[in-house]
N, C-alpha and C positions, 0 to 999 in steps of 0.2 A: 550475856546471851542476846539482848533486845540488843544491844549495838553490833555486834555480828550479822545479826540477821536483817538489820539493816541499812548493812553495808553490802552484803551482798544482794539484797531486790536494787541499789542504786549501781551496782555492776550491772547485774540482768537489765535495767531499764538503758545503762548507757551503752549497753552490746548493742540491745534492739534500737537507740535513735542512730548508733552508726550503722546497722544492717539498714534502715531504715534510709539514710542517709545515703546509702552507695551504691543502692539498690534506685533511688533516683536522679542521679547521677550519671549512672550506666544505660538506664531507660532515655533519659535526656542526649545524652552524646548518641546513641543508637539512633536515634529520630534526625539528629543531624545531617540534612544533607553531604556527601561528601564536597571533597573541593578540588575543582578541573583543576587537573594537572598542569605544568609547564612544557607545552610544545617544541620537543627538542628543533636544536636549528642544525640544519644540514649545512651552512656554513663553518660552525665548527666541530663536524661530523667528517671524517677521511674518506674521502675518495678509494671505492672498492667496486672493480668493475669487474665483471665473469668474459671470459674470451673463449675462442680456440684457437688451439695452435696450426698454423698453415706453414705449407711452402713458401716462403717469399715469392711475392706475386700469385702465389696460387697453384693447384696443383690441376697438373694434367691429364686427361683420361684418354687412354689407347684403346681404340677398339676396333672389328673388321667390317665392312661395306654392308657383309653378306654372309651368310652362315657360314662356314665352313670347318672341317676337319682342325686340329692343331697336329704336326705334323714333326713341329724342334722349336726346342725352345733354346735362345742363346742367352738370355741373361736371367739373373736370382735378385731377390727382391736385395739391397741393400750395394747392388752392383752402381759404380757410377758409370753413366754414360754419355756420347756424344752425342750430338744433334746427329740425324739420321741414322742415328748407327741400329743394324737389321736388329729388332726384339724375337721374336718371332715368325715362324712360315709356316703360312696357312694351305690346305693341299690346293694344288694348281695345276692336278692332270689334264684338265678341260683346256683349262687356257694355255695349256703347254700346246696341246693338240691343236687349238686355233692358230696358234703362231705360228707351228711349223708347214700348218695351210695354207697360209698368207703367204710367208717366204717362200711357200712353193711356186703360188702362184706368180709372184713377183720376178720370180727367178725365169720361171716360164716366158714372160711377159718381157723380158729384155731379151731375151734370147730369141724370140719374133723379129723382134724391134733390130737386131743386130743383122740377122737374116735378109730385111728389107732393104738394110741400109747398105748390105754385100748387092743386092740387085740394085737399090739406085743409081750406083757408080759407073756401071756401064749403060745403066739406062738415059741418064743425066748428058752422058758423052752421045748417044743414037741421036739424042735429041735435040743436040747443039748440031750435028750433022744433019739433023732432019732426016734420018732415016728411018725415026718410027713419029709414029702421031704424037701431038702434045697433051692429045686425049689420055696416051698409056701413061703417062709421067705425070701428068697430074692423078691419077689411079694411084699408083702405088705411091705417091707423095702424100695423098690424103689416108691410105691404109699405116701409115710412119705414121702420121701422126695420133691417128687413133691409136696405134700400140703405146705412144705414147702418154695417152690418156691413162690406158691402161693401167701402166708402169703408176705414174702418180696414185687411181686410184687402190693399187696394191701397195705400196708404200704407206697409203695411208692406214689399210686394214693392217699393216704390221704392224704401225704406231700405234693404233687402238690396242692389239692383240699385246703389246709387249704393256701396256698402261693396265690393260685387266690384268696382266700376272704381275706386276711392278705392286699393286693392291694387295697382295694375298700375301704379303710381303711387310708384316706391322715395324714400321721402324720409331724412333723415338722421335717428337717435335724439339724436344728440345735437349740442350747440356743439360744434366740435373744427378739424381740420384731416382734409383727406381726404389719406392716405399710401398709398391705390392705388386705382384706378380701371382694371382691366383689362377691359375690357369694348367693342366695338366695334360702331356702329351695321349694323345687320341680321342680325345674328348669334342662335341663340338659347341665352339666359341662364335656366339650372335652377336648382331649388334647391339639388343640389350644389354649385353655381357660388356656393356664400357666403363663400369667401375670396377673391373676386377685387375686394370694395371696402370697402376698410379703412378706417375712421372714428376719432380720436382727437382726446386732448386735445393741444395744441401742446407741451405741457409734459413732461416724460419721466421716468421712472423706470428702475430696473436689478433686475430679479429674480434677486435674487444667488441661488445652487444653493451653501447654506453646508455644506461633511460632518463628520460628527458628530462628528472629532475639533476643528472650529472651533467648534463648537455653541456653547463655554462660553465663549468668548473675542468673542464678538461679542454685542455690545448696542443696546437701543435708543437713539438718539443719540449714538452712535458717526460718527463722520466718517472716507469712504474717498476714497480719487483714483481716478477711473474711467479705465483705458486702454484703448486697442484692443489686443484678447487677438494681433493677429498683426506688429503693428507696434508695439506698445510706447508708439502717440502718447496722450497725453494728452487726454482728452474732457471731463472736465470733475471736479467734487469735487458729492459730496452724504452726505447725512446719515440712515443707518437710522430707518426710520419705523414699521415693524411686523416682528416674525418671528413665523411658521408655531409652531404647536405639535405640527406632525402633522412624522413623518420619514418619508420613504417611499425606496423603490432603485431605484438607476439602472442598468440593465443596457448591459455594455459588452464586447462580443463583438470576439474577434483573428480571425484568417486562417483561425484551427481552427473548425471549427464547431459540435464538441464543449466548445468552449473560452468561458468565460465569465467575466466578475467583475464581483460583485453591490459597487455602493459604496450606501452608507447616506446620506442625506442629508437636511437641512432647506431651508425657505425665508424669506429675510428682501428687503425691500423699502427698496430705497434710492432716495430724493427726491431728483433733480439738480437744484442751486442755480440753472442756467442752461437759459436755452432753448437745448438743443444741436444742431447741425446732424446729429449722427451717425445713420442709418437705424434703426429700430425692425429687431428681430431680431437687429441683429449681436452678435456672440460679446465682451465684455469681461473683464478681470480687475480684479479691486478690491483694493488694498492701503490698507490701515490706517492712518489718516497717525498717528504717534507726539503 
């Protein structure tokens, strides 16, 4: 019984110098400063840039001088079109009315001028005979020419007058594909209202937003895989075609409203190999194909 019972006080004592034991140990490593970590290196860290997708070259906005009516519309958003070819007619009762004033005028104004020019012909002839004064013939030789005048200055009011309805008149700046046409017949369309029809070429680009710590790693003719920045799907691949020499900052405000952070950033343009279905504007990221 004396060797049982003290074999079990020399358990008990050696339980308590190992709680004892690990319990300073634990308090030891705990007092431990940690230890700074190993600062990843962006050198071999892959190149992943955020874009959006554009028109090649950029997209175009149509819009009118001056308020007016919407009156027909001739084309739908996803229509291809030609350079000039008429978008829209704006109302142009007014300036229909001016021009048919002008041409009245004008019209009027030659037919004086025609009148004069019936009476010079015998006048012209009196006065090679010297039968009437050189005083009368130069009269109506200078009243010719002021109709003359005339004639020009109503020619020219009809070129104003046909230029203000020629206005009211949205045609397209360029060949492309129309990718919005928000606008609805009777409505009326400002010239605020110049993003509501988007004009481009079919073809698409990605204005990568590259920051300055990618600056030195991305080049022209560089080839990236373009994905959708929220779904990860793949859009397509293309090939750096120009970067920005200008860096300018992007402001990005949290919840605080004192709160701010300024990123640094460049821009480079990347060419998609493919005509892609994906909507101009949306958000992309670009990775680097190795």
């Amino acid at each position: 019984m004396k060797i049982r019972k003290i074999i079990i006080i020399l358990i008990v004592i050696l339980v308590i110098i190992v709680g004892l034991n690990y319990i300073r140990l634990s308090m030891k490593k705990a007092a431990t400063p940690p230890q700074v970590g190993k600062s990843p290196s962006l050198d071999e860290a892959p190149v992943r840039v955020y874009g959006l997708i554009e028109p090649l070259g950029r997209e175009v906005f149509v819009g009118p001088i001056q308020p007016r009516r919407v009156v027909r519309i001739y084309v739908k958003e996803g229509d291809l079109v030609k350079a000039n070819e008429l978008l829209i007619q704006l109302d142009d009762d007014l300036e229909r009315q001016s021009l048919q004033i002008a041409e009245s005028r004008r019209e009027e104004a030659v037919r004086r001028l025609k009148i004069l020019e019936n009476e010079l012909i015998p006048k012209r002839e009196l006065a090679r005979r010297e039968a009437i004064r050189p005083f009368e013939l130069s009269q109506l030789e200078l009243q010719a020419k002021l109709q003359e005048q005339q004639i020009a200055t109503a020619s020219a009011e009809v070129e104003m007058a046909k230029a203000q309805l020629d206005k009211l008149q949205l045609r397209s700046p360029i060949t492309g594909v129309v990718y919005k046409m928000d606008v609805r017949l009777g409505e009326l369309l400002t010239p605020q209202d110049y993003g509501r029809i988007i004009i481009g070429s079919l073809q698409k680009q990605v204005r990568m937003f590259v920051e300055t710590f990618w600056l030195d790693r991305v080049h022209v003719g560089q080839r990236f895989v373009v994905k959708e920045a929220e779904t990860l799907r793949e859009v397509g691949q293309g090939e750096v075609v120009s970067i920005s020499n200008y860096v300018g900052a992007r402001d990005f405000r949290t919840e605080d409203k004192l709160e701010r952070i300024d990123i640094k950033y460049g821009q480079a343009i990347l060419k998609l190999d493919k005509m892609v279905q994906t909507p101009i504007g949306m958000l992309v990221v670009c990775e680097k194909l190795d």
